[in-house]
N, C-alpha and C positions, 0 to 999 in steps of 0.2 A: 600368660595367655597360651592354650595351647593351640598346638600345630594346625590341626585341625579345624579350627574357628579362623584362625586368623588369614588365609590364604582366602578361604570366602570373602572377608572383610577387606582384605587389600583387592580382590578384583573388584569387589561393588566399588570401593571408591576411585576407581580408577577408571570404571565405566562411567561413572555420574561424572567425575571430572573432563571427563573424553568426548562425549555426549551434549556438555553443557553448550548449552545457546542463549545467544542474545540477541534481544532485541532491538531495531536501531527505526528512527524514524526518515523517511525522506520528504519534504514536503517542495510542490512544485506549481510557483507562483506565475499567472498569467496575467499580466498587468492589460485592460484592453478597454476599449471604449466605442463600439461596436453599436452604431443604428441598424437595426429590423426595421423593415418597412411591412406594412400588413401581407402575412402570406407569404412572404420572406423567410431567410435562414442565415444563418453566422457559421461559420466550420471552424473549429482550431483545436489543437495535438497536444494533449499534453505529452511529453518526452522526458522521462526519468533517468535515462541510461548517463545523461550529463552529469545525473548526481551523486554519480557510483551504485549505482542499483548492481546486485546481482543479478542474471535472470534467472526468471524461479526459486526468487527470495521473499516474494509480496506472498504478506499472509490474510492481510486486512487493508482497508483504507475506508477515506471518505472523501467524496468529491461537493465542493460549494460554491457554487458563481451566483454574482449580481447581478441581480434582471432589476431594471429601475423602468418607469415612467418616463417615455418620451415630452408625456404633455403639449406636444405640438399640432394634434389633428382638432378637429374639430369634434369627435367624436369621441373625446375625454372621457367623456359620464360612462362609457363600455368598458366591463372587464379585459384587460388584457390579457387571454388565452396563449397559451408556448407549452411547445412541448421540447424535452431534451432528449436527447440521442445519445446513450453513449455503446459507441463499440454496437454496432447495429439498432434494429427495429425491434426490440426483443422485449421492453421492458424488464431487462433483469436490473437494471442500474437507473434507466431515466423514466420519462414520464411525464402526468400535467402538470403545472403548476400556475399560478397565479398571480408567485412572488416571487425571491430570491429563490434559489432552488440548493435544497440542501440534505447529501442524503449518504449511506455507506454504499459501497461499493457490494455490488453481488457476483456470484460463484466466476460468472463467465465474466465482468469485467476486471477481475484479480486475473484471471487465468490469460486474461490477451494482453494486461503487465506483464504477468510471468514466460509469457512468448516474444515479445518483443519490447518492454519496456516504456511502450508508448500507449492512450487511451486519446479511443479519437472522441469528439466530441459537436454536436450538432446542437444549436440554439434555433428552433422555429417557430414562425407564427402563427398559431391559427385566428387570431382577432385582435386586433390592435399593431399599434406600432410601440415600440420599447431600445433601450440602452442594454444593450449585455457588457458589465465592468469585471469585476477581476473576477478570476475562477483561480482557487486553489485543491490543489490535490495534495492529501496528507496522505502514505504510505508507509503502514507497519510491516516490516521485515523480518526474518528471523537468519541471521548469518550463526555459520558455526565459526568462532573465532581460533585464531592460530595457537595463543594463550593454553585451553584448554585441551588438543594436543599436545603440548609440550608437560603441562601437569601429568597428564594420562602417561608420559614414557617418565617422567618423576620419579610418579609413586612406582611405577614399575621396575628402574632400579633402584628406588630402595627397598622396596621386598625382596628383590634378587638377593639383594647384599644382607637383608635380614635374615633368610631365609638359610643363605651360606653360613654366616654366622652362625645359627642356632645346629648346623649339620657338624660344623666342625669342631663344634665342645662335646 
């Protein structure tokens, strides 16, 4: 191989090695069991920082809690109306629903992960009474792992020593 080819090829593989990322999941379980009364509201935090988050490692996520049927009013036969709250009034993340409520995560509620690690979360009523049970937050990361520096200074001496080599015959 000559000289010339192969110094391009040792730095691309040494920048791909250098570079490389992984991807790691956190997911952060809210066990709860939470009466709404009509008109009502529930508040609770998810907090990922317990579970080795980096901040400004969240790439993606999805948030999913159970909204169940109180069944206790008299007024059964009505739709139970809720809307979800996360991280403001903004609909980027919550919203109406009807049922359990199950949805990805949008721009601004990755970004108030990647500030503080926490996602606040708001269950309200607009009609009816209901049970709010467990909410889980899944969180896709992207960490640069230590691993692939230490490849990255690898290949780079053994090009050195390659490289010597090929100088001194």
């Amino acid at each position: 191989m000559s000289r010339s080819i192969f110094k391009p090829l040792v730095l691309a593989l040494g920048i791909s090695l250098g570079a490389s990322a992984s991807a790691a999941t956190i997911t952060d379980t809210i066990t709860q069991d939470k009466l709404v009364r009509a008109l009502g509201s529930h508040k609770f935090t998810h907090d990922i920082t317990d579970e080795g988050f980096a901040l400004g490692s969240a790439i993606s996520g999805t948030l999913t809690i159970q909204i169940r049927d109180d069944a206790s009013d008299r007024f059964d036969f009505l739709p139970e109306v809720r809307i979800v709250i996360v991280d403001g009034f903004d609909f980027d993340t919550g919203g109406l629903t009807l049922g359990d409520f199950n949805t990805t995560l949008g721009v601004r509620a990755v970004g108030s992960l990647n500030d503080d690690g926490k996602l606040d979360v708001t269950v309200q009523s607009i009609l009816g009474d209901f049970r709010v049970g467990t909410s889980i937050l899944t969180v896709e990361t992207n960490d640069v792992p230590a691993p692939g520096t230490l490849g990255l200074l690898g290949v780079a001496l053994a090009a050195l020593g390659f490289v010597r080599r090929q100088v001194v015959r």
